[in-house]
PLY file of the C-alpha trace (Angstrom):
ply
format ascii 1.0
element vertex 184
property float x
property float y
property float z
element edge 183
property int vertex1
property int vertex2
end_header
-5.93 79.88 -161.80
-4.16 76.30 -162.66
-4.76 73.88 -159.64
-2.41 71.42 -159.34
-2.34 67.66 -157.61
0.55 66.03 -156.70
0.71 62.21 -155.47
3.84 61.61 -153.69
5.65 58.45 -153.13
8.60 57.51 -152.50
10.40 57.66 -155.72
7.91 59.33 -157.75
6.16 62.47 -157.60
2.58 62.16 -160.28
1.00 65.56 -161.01
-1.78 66.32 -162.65
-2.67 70.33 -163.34
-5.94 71.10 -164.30
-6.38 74.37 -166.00
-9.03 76.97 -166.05
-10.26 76.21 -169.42
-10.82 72.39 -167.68
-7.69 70.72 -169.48
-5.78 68.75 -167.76
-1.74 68.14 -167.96
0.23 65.70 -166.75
3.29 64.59 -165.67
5.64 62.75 -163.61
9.07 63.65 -161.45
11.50 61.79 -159.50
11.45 62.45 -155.52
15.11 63.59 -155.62
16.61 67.41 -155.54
16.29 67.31 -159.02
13.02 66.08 -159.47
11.98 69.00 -157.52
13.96 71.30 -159.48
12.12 70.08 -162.65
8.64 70.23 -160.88
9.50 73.98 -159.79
10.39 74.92 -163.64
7.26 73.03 -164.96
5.27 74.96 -162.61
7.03 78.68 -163.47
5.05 77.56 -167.10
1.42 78.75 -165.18
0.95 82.05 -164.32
-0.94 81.02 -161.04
-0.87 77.97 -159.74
-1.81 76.46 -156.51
-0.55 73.12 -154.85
-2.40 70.46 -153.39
-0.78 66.85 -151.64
-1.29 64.57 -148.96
0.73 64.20 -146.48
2.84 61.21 -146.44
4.63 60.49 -143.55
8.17 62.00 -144.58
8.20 61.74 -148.28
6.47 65.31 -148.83
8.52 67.50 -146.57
11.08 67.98 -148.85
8.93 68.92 -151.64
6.53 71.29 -149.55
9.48 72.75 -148.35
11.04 73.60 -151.90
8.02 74.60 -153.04
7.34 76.91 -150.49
11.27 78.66 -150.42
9.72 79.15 -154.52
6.66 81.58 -153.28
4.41 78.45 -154.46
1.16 78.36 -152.60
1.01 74.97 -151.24
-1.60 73.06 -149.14
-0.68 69.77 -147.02
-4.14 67.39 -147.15
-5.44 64.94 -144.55
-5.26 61.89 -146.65
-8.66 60.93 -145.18
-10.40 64.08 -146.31
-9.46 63.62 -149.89
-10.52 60.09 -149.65
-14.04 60.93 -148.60
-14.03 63.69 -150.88
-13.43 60.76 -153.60
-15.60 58.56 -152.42
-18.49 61.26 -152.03
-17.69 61.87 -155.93
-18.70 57.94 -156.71
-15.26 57.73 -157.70
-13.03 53.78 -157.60
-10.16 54.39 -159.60
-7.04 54.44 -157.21
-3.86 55.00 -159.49
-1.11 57.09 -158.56
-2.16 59.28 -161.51
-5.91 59.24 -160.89
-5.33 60.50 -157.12
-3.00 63.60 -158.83
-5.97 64.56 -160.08
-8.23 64.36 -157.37
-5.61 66.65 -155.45
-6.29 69.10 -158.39
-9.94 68.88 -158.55
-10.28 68.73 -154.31
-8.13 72.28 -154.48
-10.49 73.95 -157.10
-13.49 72.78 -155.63
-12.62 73.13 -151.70
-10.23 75.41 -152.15
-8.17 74.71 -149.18
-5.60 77.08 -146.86
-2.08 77.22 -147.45
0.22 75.63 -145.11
2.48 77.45 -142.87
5.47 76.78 -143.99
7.49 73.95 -142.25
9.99 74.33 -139.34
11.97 70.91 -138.65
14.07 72.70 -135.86
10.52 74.04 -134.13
9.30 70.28 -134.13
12.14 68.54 -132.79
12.18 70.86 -130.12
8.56 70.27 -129.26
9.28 66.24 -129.02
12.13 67.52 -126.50
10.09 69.74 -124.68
7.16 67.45 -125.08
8.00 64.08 -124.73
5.03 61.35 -125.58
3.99 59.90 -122.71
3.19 56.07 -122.69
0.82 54.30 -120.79
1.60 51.44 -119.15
-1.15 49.29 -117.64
0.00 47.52 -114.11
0.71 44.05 -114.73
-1.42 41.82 -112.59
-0.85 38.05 -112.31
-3.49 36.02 -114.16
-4.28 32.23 -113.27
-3.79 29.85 -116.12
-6.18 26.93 -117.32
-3.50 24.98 -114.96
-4.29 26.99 -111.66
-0.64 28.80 -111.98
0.00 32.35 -111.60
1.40 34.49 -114.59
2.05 37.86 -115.72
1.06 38.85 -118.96
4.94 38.85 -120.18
4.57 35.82 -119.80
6.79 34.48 -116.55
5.62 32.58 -113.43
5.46 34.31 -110.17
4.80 31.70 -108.05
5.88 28.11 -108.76
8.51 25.90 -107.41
9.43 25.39 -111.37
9.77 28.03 -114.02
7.67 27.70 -116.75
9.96 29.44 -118.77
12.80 27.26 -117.83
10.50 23.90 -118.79
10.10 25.59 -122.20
13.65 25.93 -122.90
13.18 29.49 -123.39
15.96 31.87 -121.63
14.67 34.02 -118.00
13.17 36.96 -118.95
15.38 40.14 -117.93
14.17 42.46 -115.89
14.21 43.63 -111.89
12.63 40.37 -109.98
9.08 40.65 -109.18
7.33 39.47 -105.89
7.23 35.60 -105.52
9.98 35.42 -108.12
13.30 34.41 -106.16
13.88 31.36 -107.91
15.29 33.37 -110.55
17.80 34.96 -108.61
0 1
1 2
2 3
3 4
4 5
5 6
6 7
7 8
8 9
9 10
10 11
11 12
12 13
13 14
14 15
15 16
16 17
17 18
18 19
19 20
20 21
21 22
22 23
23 24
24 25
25 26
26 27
27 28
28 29
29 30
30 31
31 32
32 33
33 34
34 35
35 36
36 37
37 38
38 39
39 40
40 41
41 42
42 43
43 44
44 45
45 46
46 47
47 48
48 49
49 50
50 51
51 52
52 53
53 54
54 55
55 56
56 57
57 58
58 59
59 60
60 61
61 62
62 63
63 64
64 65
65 66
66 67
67 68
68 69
69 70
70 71
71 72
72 73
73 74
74 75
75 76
76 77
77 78
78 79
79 80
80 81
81 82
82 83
83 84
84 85
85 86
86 87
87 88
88 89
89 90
90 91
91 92
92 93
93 94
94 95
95 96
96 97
97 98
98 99
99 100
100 101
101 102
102 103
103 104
104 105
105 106
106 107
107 108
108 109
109 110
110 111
111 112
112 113
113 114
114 115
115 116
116 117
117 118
118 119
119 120
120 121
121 122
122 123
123 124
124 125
125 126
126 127
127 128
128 129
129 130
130 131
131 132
132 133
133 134
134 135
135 136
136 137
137 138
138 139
139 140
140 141
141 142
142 143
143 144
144 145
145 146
146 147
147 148
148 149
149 150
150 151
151 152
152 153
153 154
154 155
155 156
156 157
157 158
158 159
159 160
160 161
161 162
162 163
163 164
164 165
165 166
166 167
167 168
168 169
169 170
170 171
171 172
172 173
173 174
174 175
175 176
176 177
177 178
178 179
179 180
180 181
181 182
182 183
């Protein structure tokens, strides 16, 4: 079985295929339709192949996704695990090329799961259904060196002068807060 590492960027896709026999091919695509085209037909060339990539914030869905509607067993990485997996190897060299192959040699010695296969539609309706919650801390006025009472936006609550006026800086928008009627 041919195990094969592919560092995605933006532009580029690097892949490195290391074969059973321990010889190692490489080559290089562009992250466009038909880039991924090519990669699919250079593949097709190994009777059995499997996939290995990071993930990388958008710039592999695409591919996984091709590769996947092709019957090619694929696995998504945690970028961290393969880093400690390089690291645990004694390993410095960080080149686009060099981390293809560490792809290819992390699948053949971990030999990791395939991914399910990816479902956009799925995920943006889990953000709707799901929507991240933020945290926002109550704002409680803070004294200055000066003995004046702030928020941490930065506005006075209670002075007979805005601070924010004195600076030349514009009223910060927003409903009025208590001890803040000079603004209004």
């Amino acid at each position: 079985m041919t195990f094969v590492g592919i560092d995605v960027s933006k532009a580029r896709l690097d892949v490195a295929a290391l074969a059973p026999t321990g010889e190692i091919q490489r080559e290089a695509f562009e992250n466009t339709v038909q880039g991924h085209a090519d990669l699919v037909a250079w593949l097709a060339s190994f009777p059995s192949c499997r996939v290995a990539l990071e993930a990388t914030g958008t710039y592999h869905h695409c591919l996984t996704s091709v590769l996947q509607d092709k019957g090619v067993y694929v696995s998504v990485l945690n970028p961290a695990q393969v880093s400690y997996f390089v690291k645990s190897q004694h390993r410095r060299n960080k080149t686009d090329k060099a981390d293809a192959l560490w792809l290819a040699v992390y699948a053949k010695e971990r030999q990791p799961d395939a991914t399910l296969e990816l479902n956009l539609s799925r995920q943006g309706l889990a953000r709707d259904w799901y929507p991240v919650q933020r945290y926002y801390p109550p704002q409680e006025p803070f004294r200055s060196s000066r003995g004046r009472a702030h928020t941490r936006q930065g506005c006075c609550l209670a002075k007979t002068t805005c601070c924010c006026a004195r600076r030349g800086e514009e009223r910060p928008r927003g409903r009025a807060r208590a001890g803040d009627e000079k603004h209004q």
